[in-house]
N, C-alpha and C positions, 0 to 999 in steps of 0.2 A: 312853114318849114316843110320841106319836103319829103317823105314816107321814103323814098328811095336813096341810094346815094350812086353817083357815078364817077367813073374815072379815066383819066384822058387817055384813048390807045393812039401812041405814036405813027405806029403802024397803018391803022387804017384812018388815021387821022379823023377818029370820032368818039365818041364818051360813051362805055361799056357801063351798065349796071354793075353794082357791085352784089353779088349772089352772098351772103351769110350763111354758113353751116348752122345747125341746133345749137351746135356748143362754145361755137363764136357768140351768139347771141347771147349764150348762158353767161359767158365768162365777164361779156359786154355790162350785160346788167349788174351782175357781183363787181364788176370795177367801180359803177358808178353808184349802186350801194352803199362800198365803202368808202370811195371818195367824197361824197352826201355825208357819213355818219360822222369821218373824221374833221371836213368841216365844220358840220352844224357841231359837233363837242368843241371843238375848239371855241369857235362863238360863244356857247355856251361859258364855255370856262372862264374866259373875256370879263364876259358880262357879270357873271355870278362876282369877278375879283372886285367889281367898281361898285355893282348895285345887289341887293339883296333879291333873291327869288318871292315868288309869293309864300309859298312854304317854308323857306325861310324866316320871313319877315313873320309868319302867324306863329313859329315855333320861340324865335325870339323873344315876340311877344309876348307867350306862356310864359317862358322863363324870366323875365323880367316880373309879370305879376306873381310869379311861385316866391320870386326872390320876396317881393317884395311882403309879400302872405309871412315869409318866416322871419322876417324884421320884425311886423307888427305882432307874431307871436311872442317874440322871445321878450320884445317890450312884455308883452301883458304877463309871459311865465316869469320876467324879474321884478315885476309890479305883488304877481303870486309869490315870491319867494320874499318880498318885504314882509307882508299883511301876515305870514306862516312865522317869517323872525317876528316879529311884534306879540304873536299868538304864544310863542314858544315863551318869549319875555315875560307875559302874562304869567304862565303857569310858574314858571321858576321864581319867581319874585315878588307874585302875591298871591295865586292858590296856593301851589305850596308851601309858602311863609306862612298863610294862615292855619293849615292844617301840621305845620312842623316837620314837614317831610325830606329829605334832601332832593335837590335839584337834576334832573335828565342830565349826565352826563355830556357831553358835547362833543367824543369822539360817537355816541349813539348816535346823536341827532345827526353828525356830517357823517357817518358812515357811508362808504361806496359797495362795489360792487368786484366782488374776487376775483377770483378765476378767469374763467375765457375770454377774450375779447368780446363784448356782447355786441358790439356796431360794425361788427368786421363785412357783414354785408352790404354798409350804407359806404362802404369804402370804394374809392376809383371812379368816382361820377367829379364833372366838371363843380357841382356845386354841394359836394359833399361834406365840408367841412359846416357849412352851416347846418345841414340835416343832421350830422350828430350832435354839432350844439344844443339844438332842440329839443334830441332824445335828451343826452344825459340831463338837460335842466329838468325836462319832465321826471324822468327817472328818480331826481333827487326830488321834488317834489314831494313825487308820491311816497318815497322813503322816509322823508318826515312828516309826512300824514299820518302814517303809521305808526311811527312813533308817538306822535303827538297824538291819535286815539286813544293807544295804551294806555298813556299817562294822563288823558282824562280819565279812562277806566280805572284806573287809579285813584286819583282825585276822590271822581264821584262813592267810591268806599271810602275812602277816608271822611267823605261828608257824611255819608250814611253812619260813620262810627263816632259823630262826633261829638254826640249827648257822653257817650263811654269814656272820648280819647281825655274829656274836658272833666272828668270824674276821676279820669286813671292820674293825668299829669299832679306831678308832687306841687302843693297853691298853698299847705300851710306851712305853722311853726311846729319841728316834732315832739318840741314842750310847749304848754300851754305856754301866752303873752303873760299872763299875772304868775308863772309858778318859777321860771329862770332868774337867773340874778341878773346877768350879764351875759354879752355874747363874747366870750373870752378872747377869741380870733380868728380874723375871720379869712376867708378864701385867700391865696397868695403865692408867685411862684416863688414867693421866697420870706420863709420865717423862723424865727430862733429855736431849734427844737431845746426845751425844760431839762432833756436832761445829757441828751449830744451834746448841748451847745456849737450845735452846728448848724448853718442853718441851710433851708430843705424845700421844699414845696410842699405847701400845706393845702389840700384839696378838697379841703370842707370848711365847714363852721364848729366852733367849739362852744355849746352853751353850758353855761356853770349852774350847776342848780344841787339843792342838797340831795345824799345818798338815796335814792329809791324813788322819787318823781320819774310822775309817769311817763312813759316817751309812746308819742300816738306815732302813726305811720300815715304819709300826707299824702296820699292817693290811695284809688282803686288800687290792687293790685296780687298778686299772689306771693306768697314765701319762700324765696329764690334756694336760701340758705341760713341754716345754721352753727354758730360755731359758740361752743362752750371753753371757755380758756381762764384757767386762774395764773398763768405763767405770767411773768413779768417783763413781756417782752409785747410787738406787735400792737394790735387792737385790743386786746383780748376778749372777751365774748362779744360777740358782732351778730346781727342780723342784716340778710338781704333781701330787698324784695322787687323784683321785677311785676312793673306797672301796663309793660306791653307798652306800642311802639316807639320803642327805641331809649325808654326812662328806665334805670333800676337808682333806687334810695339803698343805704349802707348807714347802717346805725352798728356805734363802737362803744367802747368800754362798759359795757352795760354789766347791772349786777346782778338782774335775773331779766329771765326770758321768756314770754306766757304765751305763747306762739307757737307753732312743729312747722316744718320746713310741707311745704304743698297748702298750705291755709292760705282759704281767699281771707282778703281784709278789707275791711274800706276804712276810708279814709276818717281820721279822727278817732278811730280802736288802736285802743291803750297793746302794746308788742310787749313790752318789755320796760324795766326803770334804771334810772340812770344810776353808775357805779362809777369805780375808779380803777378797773382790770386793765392787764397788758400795761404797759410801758407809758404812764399816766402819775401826775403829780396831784390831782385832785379829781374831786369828782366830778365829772363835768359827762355830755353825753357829743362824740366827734358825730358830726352828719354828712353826709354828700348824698348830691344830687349826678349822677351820671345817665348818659347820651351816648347810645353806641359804644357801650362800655367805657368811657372817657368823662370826665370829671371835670363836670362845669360849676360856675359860680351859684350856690342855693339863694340868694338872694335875691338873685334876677326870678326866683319862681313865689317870693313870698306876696301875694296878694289877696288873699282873702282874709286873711284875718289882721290887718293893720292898716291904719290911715296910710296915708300919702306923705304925711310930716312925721310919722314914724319912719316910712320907708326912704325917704329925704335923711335922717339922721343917719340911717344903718349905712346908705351909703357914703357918707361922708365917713363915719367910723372906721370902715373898712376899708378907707386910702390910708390907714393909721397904722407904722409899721409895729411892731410888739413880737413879743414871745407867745408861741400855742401854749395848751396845754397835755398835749402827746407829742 
């Protein structure tokens, strides 16, 4: 190709060079410049529509095994969030069954997270909704580790106290087995009161035994309360004794009381003997066993001092509906 260019003069019938100024030349080059850029982009663009660039194809590529990196996490964080449910099961339903504790609540264990948007920067990415799935699974995670710590640190005191707790919990009968007559009546939501003739929720046991047998107190525990009453109404002289976690015993009608309110006691020391005070047709001694200030069946706690075919009868007796004796 030729460095020069010429052009045909009519006139003298021969081919004149063609002379370029500086800025013909400049403009010349910035034409074909951009005539070059705007093809070669066009090509470009072309090509990028049908086939992927190299840079492309290696960023794809990433993104594909990111994708795939947070699939095979969130498998393993719902794998973690099984073996944590499992963990959690454990504690609720047989540490803490064996130690008598109540169970972690379960708005604790799924508790979230208040306030702010916490993910609001993983927001506006092509692949963002799995990246916050991730955090928040992690997030809960970790929230129930936390929890579930605690609540072994828990636990693990409640085992450390448990030569105490197994001293404190109410195991006897509050009258000796050979000194009671009979167990008059027993636990029920529903029994004849002697002298309403109405019947009521009776929330202990009734043992019948003559005026002044002694009444022991069936656990470790300290002298909640006192109460002296000859009125013919209520309980009337009653003791209480809180045993610590979560047990207090309630001894009623009694006719004297050899105890002061703040005495430690242990279990099998004589309190008090049995009477006919308060709103009572004989003499008998009312007991209850409560849990969280709520009044459970004493029967379910008599085990140290009677067979198995004793404890066999009382429960059968005590499907037996009848009239108390307060």
């Amino acid at each position: 190709m030729s460095k020069f260019k010429y052009h045909f003069n009519p006139d003298s019938l021969s081919f004149d060079r063609i002379h370029l100024s500086f800025w013909q030349r400049v403009v010349r080059v910035f034409a074909y410049l951009i005539s070059s850029l705007f093809v070669g982009g066009g090509l470009l663009l072309i090509i990028s529509l049908f086939y992927d660039l190299p840079k492309e194809r290696l960023l794809r590529r990433e993104n594909q095994y990111l994708k795939t990196q947070y699939d095979l996490m969130n498998k393993k964080l719902d794998q973690a969030l099984n073996i944590l449910g499992e963990i959690q099961n454990r504690d609720d339903n047989i540490y803490r069954v064996i130690f008598e504790a109540e169970p972690v609540p379960t708005s604790l264990r799924n508790a979230g997270f208040g306030g702010v948007n916490r993910y609001a920067d993983l927001e506006g990415y092509s692949n963002s909704e799995i990246v916050i799935e991730t955090a928040k699974k992690l997030d809960g995670i970790l929230n129930k580790l936390v929890v579930q710590s605690k609540s072994y640190d828990e636990v693990f005191k409640l085992a450390k106290n448990k030569d105490l707790m197994m001293a404190s919990i109410p195991s006897i009968h509050p009258i000796a087995v050979d000194e009671y007559r009979r167990i008059a009546s027993y636990f029920s939501e529903r029994r004849l009161h002697p002298i309403l003739k109405i019947y009521r929720p009776h929330k202990g046991l009734d043992f019948s035994a003559p005026r002044g047998t002694d009444v022991r107190v069936t656990g470790d525990g300290v002298v909640k309360e006192v109460r002296v009453s000859r009125a013919p109404s209520g309980y009337g002289t009653t003791i209480l004794v809180d045993h610590g976690f979560s047990y207090e015993t309630f001894y009623a009608h009694l006719s004297k009381i050899l105890v002061h309110k703040g005495q430690k006691v242990k279990r099998g020391e004589v309190i008090g003997q049995v009477g006919s005070t308060g709103m009572s047709v004989a003499p008998h001694l009312h007991y209850e066993v409560r849990k969280n200030h709520k009044a459970i069946n004493p029967i379910n706690y008599f085990f140290k001092d009677i067979t198995p075919e004793q404890y066999q009868q009382m429960i059968e007796l005590s499907k037996l509906g009848g009239q108390s004796l307060d």
